[in-house]
mmCIF file of the C-alpha atoms, coordinates in Angstrom:
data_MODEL
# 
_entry.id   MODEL 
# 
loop_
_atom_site.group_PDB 
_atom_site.id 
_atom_site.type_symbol 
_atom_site.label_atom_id 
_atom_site.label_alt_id 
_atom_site.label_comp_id 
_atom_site.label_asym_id 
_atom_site.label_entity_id 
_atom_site.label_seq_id 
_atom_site.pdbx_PDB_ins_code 
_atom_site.Cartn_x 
_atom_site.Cartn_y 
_atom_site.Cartn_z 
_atom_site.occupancy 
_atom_site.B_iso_or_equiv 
_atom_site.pdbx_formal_charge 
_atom_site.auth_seq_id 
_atom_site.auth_comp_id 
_atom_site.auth_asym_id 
_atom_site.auth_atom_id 
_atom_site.pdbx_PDB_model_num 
ATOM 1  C CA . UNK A 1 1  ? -3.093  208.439 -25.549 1.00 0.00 ? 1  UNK A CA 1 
ATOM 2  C CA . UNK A 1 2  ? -2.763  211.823 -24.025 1.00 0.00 ? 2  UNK A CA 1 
ATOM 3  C CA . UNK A 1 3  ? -1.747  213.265 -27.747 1.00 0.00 ? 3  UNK A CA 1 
ATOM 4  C CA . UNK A 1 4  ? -5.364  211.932 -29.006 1.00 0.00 ? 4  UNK A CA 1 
ATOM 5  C CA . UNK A 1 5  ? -7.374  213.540 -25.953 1.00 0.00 ? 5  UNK A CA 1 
ATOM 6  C CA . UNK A 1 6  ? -5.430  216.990 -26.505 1.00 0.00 ? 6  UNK A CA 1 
ATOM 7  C CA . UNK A 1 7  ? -6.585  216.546 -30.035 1.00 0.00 ? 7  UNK A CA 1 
ATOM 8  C CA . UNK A 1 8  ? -10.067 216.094 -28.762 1.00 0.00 ? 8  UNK A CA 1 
ATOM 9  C CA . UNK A 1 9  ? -10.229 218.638 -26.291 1.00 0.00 ? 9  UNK A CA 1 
ATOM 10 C CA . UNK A 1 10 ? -8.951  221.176 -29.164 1.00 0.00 ? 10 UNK A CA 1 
ATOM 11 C CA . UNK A 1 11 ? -11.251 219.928 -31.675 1.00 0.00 ? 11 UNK A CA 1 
ATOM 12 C CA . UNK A 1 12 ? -13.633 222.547 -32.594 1.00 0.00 ? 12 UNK A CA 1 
ATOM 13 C CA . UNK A 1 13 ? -15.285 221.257 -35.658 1.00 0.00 ? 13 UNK A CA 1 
ATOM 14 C CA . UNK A 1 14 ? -19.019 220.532 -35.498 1.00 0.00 ? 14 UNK A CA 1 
ATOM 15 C CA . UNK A 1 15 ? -18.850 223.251 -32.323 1.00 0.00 ? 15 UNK A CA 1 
ATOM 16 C CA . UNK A 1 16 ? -20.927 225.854 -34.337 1.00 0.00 ? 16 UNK A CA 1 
ATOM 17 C CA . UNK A 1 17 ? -23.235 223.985 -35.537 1.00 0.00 ? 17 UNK A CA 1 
ATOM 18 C CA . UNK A 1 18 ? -24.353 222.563 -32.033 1.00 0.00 ? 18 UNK A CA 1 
ATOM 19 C CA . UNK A 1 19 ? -24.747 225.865 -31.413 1.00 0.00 ? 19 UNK A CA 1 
ATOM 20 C CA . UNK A 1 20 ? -27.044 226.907 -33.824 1.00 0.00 ? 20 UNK A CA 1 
ATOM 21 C CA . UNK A 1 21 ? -29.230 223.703 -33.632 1.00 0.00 ? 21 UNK A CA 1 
ATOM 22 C CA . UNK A 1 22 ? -29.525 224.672 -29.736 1.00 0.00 ? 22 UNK A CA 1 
ATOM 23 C CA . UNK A 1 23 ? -30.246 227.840 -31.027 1.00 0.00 ? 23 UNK A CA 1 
ATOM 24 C CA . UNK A 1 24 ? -33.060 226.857 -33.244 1.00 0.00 ? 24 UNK A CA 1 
ATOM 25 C CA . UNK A 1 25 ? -34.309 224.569 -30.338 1.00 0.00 ? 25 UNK A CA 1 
ATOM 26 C CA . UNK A 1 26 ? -34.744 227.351 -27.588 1.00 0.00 ? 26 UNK A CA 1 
ATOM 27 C CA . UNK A 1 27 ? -36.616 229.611 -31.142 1.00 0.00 ? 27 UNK A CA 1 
ATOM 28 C CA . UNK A 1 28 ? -38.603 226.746 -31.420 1.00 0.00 ? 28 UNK A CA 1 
ATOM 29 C CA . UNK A 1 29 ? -39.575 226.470 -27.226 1.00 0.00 ? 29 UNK A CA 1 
ATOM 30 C CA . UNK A 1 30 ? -40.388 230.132 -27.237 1.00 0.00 ? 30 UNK A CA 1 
ATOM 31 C CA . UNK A 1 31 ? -42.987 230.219 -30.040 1.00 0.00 ? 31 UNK A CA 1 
ATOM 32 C CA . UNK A 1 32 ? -44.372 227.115 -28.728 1.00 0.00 ? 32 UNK A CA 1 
ATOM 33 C CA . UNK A 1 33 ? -44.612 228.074 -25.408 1.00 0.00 ? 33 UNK A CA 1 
ATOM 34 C CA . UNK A 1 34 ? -46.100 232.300 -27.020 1.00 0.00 ? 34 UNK A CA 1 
ATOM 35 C CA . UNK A 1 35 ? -48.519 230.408 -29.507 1.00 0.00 ? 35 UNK A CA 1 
ATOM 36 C CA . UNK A 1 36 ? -50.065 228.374 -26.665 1.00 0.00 ? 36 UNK A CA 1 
ATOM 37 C CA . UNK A 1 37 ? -50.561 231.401 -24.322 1.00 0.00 ? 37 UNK A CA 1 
ATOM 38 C CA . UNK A 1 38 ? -51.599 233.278 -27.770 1.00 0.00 ? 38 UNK A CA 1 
ATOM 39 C CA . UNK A 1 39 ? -54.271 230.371 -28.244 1.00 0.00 ? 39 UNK A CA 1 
ATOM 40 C CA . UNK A 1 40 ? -55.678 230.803 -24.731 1.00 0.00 ? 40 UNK A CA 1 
ATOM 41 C CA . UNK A 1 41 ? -56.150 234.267 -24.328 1.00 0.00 ? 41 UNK A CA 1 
ATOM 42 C CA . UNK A 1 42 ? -57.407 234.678 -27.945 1.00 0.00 ? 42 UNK A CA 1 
ATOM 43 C CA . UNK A 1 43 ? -60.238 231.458 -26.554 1.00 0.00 ? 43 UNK A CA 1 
ATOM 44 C CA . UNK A 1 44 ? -61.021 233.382 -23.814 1.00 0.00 ? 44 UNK A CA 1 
ATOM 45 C CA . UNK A 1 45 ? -61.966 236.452 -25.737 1.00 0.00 ? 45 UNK A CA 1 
ATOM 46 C CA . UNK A 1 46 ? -64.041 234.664 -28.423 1.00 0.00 ? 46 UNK A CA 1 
ATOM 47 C CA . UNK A 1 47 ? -65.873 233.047 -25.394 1.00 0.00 ? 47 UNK A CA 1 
ATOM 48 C CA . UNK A 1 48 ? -66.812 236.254 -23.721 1.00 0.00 ? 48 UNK A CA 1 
ATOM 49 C CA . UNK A 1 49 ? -67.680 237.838 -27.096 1.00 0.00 ? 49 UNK A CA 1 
ATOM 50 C CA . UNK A 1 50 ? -70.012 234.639 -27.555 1.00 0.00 ? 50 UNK A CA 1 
ATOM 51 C CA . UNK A 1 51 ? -71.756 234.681 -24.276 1.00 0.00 ? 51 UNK A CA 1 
ATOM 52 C CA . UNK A 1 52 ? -72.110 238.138 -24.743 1.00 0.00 ? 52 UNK A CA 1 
ATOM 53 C CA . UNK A 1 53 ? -74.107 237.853 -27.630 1.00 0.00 ? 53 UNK A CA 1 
ATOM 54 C CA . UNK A 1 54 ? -76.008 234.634 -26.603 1.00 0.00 ? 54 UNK A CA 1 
ATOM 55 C CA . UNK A 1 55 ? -76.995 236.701 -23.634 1.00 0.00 ? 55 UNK A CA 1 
ATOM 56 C CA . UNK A 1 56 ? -78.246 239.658 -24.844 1.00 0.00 ? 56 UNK A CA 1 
# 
């Protein structure tokens, strides 16, 4: 029993590719997370850009 969790515990095999699909996640969080704020401020603009012409 102890040989098969030594095995396990040495077992790197599938390691790198956790990695890289944690990887891809955090990627994926970050332009999420910079398209949103993106999105906002760009709304924001447009809006004042509108008012400003409806008002004048």
């Amino acid at each position: 029993m102890s040989n098969l969790i030594a095995r396990f515990v040495k077992d790197e095999s599938g390691a790198t590719a956790i990695e890289y699909g944690l990887i891809a996640a955090l990627i994926a969080l970050a332009i999420m997370v910079g398209a949103g704020s993106l999105g906002d401020a760009l709304n924001n603009k447009f809006q004042f850009i509108a008012d400003e012409v409806k008002n004048s």
